[in-house]
MDTraj code that builds the backbone (N, CA, C; nanometers):
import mdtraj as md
import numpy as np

residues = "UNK UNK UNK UNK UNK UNK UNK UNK UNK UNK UNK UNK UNK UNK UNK UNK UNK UNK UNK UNK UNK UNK UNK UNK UNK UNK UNK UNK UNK UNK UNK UNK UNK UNK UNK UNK UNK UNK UNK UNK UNK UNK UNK UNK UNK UNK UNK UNK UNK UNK UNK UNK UNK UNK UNK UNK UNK UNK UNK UNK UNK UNK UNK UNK UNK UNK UNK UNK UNK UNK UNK UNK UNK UNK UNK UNK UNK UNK UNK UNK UNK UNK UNK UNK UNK UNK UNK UNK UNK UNK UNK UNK UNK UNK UNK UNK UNK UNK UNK".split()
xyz = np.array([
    [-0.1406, -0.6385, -1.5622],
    [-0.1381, -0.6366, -1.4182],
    [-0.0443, -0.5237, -1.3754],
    [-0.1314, -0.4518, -1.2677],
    [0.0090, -0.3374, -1.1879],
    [0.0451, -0.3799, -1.0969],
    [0.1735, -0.3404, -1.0354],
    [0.2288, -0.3829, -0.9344],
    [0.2886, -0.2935, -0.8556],
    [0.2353, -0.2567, -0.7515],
    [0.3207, -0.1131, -0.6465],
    [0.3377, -0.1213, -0.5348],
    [0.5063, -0.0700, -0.5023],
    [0.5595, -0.1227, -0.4168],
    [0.5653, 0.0468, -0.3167],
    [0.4727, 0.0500, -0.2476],
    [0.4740, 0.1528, -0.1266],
    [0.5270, 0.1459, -0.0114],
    [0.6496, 0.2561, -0.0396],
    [0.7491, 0.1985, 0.1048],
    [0.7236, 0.3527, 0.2090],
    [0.6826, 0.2663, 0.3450],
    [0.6615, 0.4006, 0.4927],
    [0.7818, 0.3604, 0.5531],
    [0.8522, 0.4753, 0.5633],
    [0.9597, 0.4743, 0.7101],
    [0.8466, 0.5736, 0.7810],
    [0.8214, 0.4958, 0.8586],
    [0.7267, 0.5287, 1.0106],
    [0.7915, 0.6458, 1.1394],
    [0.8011, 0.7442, 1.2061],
    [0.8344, 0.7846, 1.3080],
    [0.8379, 0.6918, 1.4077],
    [0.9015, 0.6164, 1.5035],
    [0.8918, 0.5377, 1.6253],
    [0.7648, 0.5567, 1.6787],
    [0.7764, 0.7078, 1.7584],
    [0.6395, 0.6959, 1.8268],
    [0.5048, 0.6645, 1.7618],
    [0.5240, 0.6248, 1.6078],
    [0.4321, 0.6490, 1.5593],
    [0.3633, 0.5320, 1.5005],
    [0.4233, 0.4392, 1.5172],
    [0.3873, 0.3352, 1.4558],
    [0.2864, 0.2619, 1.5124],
    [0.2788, 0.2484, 1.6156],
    [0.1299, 0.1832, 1.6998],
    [-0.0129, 0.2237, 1.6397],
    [0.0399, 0.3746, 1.6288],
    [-0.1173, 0.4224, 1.5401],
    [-0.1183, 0.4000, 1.3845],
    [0.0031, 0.4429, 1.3652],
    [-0.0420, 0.3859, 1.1557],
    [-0.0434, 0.2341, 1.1422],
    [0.0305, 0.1560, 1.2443],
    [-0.0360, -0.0147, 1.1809],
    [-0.2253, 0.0119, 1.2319],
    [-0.2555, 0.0926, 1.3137],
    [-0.4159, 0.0320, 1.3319],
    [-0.4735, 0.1459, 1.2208],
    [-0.4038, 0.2545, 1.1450],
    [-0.4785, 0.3535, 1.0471],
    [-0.4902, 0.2502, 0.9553],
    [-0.3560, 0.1925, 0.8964],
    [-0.3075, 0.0856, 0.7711],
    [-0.4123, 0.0109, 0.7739],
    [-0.5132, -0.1227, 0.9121],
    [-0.5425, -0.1422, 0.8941],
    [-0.6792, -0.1556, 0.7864],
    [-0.7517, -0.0788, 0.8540],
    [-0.8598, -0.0400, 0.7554],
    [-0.8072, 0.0149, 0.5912],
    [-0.7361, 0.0317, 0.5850],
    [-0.7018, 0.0714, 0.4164],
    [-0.7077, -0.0158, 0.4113],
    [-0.5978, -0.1614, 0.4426],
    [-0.6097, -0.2823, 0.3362],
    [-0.6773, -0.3534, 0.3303],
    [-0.7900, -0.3892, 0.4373],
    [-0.9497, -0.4706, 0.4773],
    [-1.0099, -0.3949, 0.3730],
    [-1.0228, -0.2400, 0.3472],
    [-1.1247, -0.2104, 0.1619],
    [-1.0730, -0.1702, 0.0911],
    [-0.9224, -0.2071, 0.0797],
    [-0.8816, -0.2183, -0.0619],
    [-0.8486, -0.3474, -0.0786],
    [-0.8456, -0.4699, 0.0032],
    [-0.9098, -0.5803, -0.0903],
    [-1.0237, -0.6161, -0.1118],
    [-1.1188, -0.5353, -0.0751],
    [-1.2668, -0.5932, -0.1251],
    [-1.3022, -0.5264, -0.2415],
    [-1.1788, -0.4160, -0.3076],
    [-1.2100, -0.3720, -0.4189],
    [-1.2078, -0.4199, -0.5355],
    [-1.3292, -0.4030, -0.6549],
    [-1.3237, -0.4689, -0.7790],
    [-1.1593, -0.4488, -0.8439],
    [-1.1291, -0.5379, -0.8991],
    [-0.9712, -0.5401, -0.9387],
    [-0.8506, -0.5192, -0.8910],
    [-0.8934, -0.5423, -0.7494],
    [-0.7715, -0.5958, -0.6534],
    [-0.7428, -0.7554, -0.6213],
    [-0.6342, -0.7514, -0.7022],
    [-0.5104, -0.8930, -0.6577],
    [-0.4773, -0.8790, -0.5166],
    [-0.4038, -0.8500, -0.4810],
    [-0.3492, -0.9007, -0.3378],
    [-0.3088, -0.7387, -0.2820],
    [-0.2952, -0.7024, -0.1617],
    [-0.2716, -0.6063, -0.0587],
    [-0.2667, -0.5772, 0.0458],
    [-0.0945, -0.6387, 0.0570],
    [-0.0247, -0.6725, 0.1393],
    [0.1012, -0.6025, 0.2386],
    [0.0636, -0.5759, 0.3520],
    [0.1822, -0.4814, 0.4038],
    [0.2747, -0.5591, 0.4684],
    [0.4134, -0.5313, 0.4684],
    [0.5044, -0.6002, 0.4366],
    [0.6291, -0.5388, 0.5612],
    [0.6490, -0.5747, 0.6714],
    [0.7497, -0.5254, 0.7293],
    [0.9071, -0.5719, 0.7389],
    [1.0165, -0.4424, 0.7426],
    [1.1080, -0.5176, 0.6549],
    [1.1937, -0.5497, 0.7894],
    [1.3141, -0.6594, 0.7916],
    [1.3351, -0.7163, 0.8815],
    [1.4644, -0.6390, 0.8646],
    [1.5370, -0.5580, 0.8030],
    [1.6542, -0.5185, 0.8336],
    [1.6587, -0.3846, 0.8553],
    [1.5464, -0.2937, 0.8528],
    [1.5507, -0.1917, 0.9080],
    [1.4032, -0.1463, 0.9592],
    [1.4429, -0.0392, 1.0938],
    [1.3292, -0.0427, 1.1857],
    [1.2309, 0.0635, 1.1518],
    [1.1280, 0.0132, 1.2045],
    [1.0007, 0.1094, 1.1214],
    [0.9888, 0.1411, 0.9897],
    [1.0276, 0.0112, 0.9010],
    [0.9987, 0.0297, 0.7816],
    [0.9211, -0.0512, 0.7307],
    [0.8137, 0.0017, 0.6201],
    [0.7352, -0.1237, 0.5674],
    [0.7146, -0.0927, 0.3885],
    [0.6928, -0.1621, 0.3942],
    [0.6150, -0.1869, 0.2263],
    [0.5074, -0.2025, 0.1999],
    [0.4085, -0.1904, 0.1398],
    [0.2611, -0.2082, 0.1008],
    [0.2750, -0.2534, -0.0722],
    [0.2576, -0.3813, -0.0499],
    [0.2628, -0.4526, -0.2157],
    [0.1361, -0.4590, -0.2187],
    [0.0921, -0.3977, -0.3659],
    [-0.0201, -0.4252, -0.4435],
    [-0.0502, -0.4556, -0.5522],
    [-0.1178, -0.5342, -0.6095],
    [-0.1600, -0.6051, -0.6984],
    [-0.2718, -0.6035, -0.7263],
    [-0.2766, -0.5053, -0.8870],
    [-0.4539, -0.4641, -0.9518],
    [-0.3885, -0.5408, -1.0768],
    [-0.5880, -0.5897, -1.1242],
    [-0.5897, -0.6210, -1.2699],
    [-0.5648, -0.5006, -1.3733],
    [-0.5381, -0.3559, -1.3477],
    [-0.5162, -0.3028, -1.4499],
    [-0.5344, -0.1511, -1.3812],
    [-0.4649, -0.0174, -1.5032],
    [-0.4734, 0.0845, -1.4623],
    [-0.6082, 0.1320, -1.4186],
    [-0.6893, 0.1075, -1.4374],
    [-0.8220, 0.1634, -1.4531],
    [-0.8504, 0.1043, -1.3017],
    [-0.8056, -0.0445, -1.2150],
    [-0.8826, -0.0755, -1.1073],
    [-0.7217, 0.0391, -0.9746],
    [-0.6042, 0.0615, -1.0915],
    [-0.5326, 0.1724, -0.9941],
    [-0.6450, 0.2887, -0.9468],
    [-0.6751, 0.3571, -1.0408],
    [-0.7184, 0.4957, -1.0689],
    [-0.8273, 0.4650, -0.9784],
    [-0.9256, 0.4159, -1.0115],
    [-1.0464, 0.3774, -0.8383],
    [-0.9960, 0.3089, -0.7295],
    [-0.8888, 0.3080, -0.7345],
    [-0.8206, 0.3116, -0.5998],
    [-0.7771, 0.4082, -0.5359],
    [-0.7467, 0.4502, -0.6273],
    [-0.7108, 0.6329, -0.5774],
    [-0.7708, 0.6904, -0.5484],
    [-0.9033, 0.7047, -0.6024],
    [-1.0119, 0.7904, -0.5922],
    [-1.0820, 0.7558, -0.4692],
    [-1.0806, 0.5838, -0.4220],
    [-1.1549, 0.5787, -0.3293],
    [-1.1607, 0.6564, -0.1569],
    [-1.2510, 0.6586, -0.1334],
    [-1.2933, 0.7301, -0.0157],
    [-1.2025, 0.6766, 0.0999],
    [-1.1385, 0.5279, 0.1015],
    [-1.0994, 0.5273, 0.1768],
    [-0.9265, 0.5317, 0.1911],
    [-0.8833, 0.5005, 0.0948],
    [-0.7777, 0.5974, 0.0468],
    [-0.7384, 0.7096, 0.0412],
    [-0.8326, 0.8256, 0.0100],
    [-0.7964, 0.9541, 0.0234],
    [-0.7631, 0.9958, 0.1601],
    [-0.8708, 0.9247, 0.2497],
    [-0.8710, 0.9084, 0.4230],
    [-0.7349, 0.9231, 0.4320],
    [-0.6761, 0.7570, 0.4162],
    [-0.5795, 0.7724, 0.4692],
    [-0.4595, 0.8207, 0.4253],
    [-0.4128, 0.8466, 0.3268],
    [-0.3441, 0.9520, 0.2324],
    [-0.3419, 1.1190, 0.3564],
    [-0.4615, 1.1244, 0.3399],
    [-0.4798, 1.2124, 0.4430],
    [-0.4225, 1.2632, 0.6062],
    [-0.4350, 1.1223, 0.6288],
    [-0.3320, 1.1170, 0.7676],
    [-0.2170, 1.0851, 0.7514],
    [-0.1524, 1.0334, 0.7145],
    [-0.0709, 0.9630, 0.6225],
    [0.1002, 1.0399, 0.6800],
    [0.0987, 1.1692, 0.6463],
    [0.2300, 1.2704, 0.6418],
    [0.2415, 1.2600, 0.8586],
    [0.1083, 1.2779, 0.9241],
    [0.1425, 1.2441, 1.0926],
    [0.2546, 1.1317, 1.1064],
    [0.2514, 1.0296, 1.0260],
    [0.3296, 0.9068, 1.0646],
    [0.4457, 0.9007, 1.0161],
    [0.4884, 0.9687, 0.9179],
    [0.6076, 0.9336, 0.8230],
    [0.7130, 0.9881, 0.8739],
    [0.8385, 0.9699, 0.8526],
    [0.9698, 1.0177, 0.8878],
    [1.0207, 1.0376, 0.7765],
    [0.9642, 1.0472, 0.6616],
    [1.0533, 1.0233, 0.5340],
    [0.9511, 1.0368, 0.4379],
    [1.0119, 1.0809, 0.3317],
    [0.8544, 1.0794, 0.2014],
    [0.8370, 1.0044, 0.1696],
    [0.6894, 0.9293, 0.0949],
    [0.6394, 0.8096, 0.0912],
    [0.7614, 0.7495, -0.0224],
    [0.7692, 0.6609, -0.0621],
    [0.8639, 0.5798, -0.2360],
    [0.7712, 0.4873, -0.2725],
    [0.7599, 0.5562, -0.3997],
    [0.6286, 0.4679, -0.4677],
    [0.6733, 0.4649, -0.5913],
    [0.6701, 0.2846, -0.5771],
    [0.7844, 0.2084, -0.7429],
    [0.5932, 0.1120, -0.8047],
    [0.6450, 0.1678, -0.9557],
    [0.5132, 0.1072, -1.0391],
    [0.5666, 0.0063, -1.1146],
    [0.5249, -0.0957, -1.1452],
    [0.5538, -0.1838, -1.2417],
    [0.4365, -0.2820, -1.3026],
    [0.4272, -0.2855, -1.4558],
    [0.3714, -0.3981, -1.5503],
    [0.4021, -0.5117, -1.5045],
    [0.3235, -0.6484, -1.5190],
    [0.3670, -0.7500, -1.4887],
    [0.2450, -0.8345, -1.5457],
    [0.3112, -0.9529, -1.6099],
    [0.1864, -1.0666, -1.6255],
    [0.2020, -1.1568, -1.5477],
    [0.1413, -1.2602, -1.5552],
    [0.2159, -1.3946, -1.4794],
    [0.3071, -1.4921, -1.5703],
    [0.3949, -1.5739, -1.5071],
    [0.4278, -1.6122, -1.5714],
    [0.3839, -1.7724, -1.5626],
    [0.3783, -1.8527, -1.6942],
    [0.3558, -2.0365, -1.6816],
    [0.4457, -2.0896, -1.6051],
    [0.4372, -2.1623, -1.5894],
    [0.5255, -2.2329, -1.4990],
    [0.5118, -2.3742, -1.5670],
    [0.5073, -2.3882, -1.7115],
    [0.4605, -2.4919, -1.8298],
    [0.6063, -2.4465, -1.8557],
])
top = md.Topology()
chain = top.add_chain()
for i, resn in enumerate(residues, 1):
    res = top.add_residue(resn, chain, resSeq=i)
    for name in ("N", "CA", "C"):
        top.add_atom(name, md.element.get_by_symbol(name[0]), res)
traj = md.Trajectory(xyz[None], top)
């Protein structure tokens, strides 16, 4: 399992439009084959910041994520909104029992 933690510091004025860009990324990147969960995440101690946690069954459902069409989109617009360069943390992970 991958696990990536995509953090936006947003411009102020800017945030009205990247939560409605964001939307559509994460409506088809969870309908993608080997997507776990993808989830944007706003943080409560500092302003205009968010996270985008994701969760694929494996490198291979990363890599067609990347590639996809609607990703590149927004990748694309992506630098209009930011105040800061994207931080993008990768991590392995299984689950764990709870046995």
């Amino acid at each position: 399992m991958i696990i990536i933690h995509a953090g936006f510091q947003i411009k102020p004025d800017q945030e009205a439009a990247f939560l409605t860009e964001i939307r559509s990324l994460i409506q088809e990147s969870r309908s993608e084959s080997g997507n776990i969960s993808y989830d944007l995440m706003k943080d409560t101690e500092h302003d205009h910041a968010y996270t985008m946690v994701e969760v694929w069954k494996d490198a291979e459902a990363v890599g067609s994520h990347n590639a996809s069409d609607h990703f590149q989109a927004f990748v694309s617009k992506a630098p209009q909104y930011l105040s800061a360069p994207l931080s993008i943390k990768s991590f392995e992970g299984n689950e764990l029992s709870n046995e």
